[in-house]
C-alpha positions as CSV (number, residue, x, y, z in Angstrom):
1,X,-155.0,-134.8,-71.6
2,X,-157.8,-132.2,-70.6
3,X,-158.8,-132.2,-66.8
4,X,-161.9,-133.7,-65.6
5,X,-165.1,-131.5,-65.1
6,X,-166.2,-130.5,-61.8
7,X,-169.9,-130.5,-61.4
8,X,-171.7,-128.7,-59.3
9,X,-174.7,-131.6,-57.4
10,X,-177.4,-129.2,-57.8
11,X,-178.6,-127.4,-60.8
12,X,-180.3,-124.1,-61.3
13,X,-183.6,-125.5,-61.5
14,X,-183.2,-128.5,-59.3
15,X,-186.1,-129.0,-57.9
16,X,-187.8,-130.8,-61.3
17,X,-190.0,-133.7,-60.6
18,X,-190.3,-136.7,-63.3
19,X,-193.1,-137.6,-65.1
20,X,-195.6,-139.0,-65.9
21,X,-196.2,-136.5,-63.8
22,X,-194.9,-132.7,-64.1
23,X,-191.8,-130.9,-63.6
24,X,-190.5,-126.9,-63.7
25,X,-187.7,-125.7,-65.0
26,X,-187.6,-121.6,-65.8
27,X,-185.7,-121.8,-69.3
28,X,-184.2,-118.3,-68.4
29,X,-182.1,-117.2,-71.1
30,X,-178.4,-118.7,-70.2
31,X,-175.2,-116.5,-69.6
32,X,-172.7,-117.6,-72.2
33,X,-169.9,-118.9,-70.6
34,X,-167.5,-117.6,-73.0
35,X,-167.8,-115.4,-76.1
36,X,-165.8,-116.0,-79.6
37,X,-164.4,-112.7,-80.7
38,X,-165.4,-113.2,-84.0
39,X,-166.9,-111.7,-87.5
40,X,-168.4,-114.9,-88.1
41,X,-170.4,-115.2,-84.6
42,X,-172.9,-112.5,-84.1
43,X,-174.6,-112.8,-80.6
44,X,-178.2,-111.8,-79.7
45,X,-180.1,-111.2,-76.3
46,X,-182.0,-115.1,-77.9
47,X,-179.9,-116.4,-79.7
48,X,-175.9,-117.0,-81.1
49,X,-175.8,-117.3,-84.9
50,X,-172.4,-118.7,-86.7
51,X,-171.0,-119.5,-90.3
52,X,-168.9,-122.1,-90.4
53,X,-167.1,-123.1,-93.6
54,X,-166.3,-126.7,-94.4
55,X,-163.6,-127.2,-96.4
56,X,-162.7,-130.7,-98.2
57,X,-160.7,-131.9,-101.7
58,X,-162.5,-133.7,-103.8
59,X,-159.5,-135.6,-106.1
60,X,-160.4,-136.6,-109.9
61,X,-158.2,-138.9,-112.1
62,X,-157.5,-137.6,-116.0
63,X,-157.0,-139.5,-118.8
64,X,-153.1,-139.6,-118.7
65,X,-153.6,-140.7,-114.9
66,X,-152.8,-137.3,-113.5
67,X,-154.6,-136.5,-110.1
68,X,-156.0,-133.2,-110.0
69,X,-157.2,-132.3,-106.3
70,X,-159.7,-129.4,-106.3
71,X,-160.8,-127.4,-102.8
72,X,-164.1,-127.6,-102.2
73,X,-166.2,-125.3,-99.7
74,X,-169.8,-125.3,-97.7
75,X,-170.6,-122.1,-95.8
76,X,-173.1,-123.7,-93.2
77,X,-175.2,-121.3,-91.4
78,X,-175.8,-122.1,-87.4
79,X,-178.6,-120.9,-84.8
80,X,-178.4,-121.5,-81.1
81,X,-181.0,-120.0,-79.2
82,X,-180.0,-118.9,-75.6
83,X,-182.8,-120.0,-73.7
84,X,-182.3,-123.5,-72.8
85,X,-186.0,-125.2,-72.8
86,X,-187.7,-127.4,-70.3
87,X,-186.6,-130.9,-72.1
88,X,-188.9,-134.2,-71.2
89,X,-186.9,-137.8,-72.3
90,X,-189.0,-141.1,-73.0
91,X,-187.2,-143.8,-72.2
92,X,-187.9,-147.2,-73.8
93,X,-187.6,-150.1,-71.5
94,X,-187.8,-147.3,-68.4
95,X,-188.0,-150.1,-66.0
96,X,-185.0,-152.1,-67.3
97,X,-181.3,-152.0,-65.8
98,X,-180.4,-149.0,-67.6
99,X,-183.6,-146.6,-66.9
100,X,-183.9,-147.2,-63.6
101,X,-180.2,-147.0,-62.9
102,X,-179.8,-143.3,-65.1
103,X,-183.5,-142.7,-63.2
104,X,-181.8,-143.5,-59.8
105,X,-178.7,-141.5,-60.6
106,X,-180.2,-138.3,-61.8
107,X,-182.8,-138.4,-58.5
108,X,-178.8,-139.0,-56.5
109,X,-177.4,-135.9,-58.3
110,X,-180.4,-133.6,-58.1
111,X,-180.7,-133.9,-53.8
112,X,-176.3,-133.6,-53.5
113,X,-177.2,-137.9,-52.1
114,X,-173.9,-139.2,-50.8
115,X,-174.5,-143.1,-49.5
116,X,-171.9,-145.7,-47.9
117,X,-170.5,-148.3,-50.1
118,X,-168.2,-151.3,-49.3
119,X,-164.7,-148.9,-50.7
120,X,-166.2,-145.8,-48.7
121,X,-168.6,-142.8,-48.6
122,X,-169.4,-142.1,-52.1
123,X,-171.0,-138.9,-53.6
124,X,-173.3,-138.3,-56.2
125,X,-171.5,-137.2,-60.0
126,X,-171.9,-136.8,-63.7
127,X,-168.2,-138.6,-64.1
128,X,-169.5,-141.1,-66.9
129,X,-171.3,-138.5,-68.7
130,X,-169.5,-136.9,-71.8
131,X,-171.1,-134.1,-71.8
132,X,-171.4,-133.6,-67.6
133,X,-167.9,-134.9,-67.0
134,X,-165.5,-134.1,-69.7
135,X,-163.7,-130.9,-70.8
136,X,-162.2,-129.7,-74.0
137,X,-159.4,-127.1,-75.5
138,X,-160.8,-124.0,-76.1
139,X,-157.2,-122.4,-77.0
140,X,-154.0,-120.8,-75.3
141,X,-153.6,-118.1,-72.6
142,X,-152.4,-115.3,-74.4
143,X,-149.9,-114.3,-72.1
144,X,-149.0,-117.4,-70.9
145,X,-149.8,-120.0,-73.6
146,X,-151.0,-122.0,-71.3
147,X,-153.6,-124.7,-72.7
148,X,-157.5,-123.1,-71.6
149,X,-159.9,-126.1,-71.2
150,X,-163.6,-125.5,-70.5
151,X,-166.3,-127.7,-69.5
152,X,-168.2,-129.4,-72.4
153,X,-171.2,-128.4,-70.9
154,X,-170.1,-124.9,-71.4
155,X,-169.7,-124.8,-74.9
156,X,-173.4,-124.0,-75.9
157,X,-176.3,-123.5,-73.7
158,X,-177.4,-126.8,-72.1
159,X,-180.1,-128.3,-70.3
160,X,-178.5,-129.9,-66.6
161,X,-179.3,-133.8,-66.5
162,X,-180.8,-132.2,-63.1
163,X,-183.6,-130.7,-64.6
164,X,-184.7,-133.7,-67.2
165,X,-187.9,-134.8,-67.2
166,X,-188.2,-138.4,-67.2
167,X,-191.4,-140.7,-68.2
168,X,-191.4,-143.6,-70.7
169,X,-192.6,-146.9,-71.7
170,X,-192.1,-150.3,-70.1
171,X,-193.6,-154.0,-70.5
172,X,-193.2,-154.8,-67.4
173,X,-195.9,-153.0,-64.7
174,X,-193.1,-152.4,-61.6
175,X,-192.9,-149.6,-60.0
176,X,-189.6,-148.1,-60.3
177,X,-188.1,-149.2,-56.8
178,X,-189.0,-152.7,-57.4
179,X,-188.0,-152.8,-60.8
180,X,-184.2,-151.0,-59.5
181,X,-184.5,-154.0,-56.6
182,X,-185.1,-156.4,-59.7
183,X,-181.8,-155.0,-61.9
184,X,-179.5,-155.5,-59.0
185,X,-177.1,-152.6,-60.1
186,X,-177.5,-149.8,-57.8
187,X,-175.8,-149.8,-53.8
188,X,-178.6,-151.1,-51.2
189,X,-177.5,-148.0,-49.5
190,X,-178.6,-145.5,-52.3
191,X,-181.6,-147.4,-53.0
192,X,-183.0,-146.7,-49.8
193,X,-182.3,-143.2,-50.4
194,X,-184.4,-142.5,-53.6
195,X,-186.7,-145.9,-52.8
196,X,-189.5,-143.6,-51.9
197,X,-189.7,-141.3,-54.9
198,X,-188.8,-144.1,-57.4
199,X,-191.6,-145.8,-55.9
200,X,-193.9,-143.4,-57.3
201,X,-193.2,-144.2,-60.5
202,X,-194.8,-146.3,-63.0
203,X,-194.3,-146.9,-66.7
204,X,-196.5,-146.0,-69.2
205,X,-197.8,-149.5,-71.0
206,X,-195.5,-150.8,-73.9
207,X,-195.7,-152.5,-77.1
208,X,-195.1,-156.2,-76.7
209,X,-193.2,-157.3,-80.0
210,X,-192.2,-161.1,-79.1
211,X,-190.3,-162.0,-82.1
212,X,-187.9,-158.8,-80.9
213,X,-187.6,-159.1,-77.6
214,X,-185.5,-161.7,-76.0
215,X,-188.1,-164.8,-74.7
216,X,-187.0,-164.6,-71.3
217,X,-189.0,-161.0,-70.7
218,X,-192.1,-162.8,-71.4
219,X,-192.9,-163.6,-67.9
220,X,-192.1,-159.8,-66.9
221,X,-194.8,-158.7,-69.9
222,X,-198.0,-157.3,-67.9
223,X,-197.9,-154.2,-68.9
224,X,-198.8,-153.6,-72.4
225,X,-200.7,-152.2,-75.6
226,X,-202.9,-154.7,-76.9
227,X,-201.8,-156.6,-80.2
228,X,-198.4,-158.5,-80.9
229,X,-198.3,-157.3,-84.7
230,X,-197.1,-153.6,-85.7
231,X,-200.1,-151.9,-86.6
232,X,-201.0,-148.1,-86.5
233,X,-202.8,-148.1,-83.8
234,X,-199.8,-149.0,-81.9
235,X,-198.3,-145.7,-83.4
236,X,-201.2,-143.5,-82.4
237,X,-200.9,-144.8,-79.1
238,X,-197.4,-143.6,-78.4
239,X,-198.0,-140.2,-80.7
240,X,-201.0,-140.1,-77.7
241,X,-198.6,-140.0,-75.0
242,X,-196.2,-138.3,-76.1
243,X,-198.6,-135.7,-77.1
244,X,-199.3,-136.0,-73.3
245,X,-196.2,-135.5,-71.9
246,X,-196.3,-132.2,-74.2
247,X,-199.3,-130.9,-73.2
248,X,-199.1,-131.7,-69.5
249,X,-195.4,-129.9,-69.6
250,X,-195.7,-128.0,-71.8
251,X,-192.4,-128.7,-73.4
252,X,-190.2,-127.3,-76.3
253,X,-188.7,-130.2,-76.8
254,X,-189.5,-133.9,-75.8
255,X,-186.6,-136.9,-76.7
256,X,-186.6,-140.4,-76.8
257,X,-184.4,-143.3,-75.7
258,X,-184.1,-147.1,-75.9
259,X,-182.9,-148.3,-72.9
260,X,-182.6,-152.4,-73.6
261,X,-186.0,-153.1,-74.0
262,X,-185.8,-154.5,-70.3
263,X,-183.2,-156.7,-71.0
């Protein structure tokens, strides 16, 4: 089994802020932490470009009921550029259990937070993440033949979770420390350590769908887009925020996630 990732509380540009407000992050060029010795992987001060061929066999049945396997191949064609962007993420539901909590937790990891809990001091970490807390094989020593492992997060250019830009949608008008008070996940003792800066946070209204969210939210619905019914102005309402977020940030990229719908 590979060995768990160490990582590091800050980041290199730790000092991001969430939206809907702004944030900073410098998108220099990153290091590689590794190089493939390679014909196949040609590396650039922007950018790592790669061929990868794919190799299956596609198996066919004659008349006489003879299988004949043939080798097929696809040559893809990869480009990573090296300069890792400033990266915004739109979280449905942001007020919900999970958004505040991954809110919460990024806000734990950026300051280094450590907080008391009924088992102990604990410290901040990206342990549940894949990418922040798992390693994989990269190959053998070659003297040794020892296994190598890496970080994941070391495999390509990544943006830290520290430097994430968070904003998003919610139906439900809390701010974010009441609505982390109101999920009942997070340790009293680290809410009172990012209660202030989640209390600055509000979602942006949210499309109220009742026949697809569960009837118990109703109550919590006071934040909204007018109308119950798809429509398109509903879609050129979100298209208008995110263009926002983009413009304000002045992002490369800009993801989205559902987290519950509140529930």
């Amino acid at each position: 089994m590979a060995p768990h990732a160490e990582t590091d509380a800050n980041s290199a540009n730790g000092d991001g802020s969430y939206t809907n407000g702004a944030a900073a992050a410098n998108g220099a060029a990153a290091r590689p932490k590794f190089i493939v010795n390679s014909p196949n992987v040609v590396y650039t001060d922007s950018e790592i470009r790669s061929k990868y061929t794919y190799r299956t066999t596609t198996v066919t049945e004659g008349e006489n009921g003879t299988r004949v396997a043939t080798p097929r191949e696809t040559v893809y064609d990869f480009k990573v550029e090296t300069k890792v962007p400033k990266l915004g993420v739109m979280l449905v539901g942001w007020g919900g259990n999970n958004g505040t909590t991954v809110t919460a937790g990024i806000m734990a990891n950026r300051r280094g937070l450590t907080w008391e809990t009924r088992n102990g001091t604990q410290a901040a970490n990206y342990y549940g993440s894949v990418v922040m807390g798992s390693t994989l094989k990269l190959g053998n020593d070659a003297k040794t033949n020892q296994d190598i492992n890496i970080p994941f997060h070391d495999i390509l250019p990544m943006v830290h979770p520290n430097d994430f830009v968070i904003g998003g949608w919610d139906i439900s008008g809390l701010n974010l420390a009441d609505a982390m008070d109101r999920a009942k996940v997070l340790e009293p003792t680290l809410k009172a350590l990012v209660r202030k800066e989640m209390a600055e946070l509000v979602p942006l209204p949210s499309i109220y769908y009742p026949d697809f969210i569960a009837a118990n939210q109703e109550d919590r619905a006071d934040n909204l887009i007018p109308g119950s019914k798809a429509c398109t102005a509903h879609v050129e309402q979100i298209r208008k925020d995110i263009r926002y977020v983009d413009f304000i940030l002045r992002f490369f990229c800009v993801i989205y996630g559902l987290c519950g719908l509140c529930i």
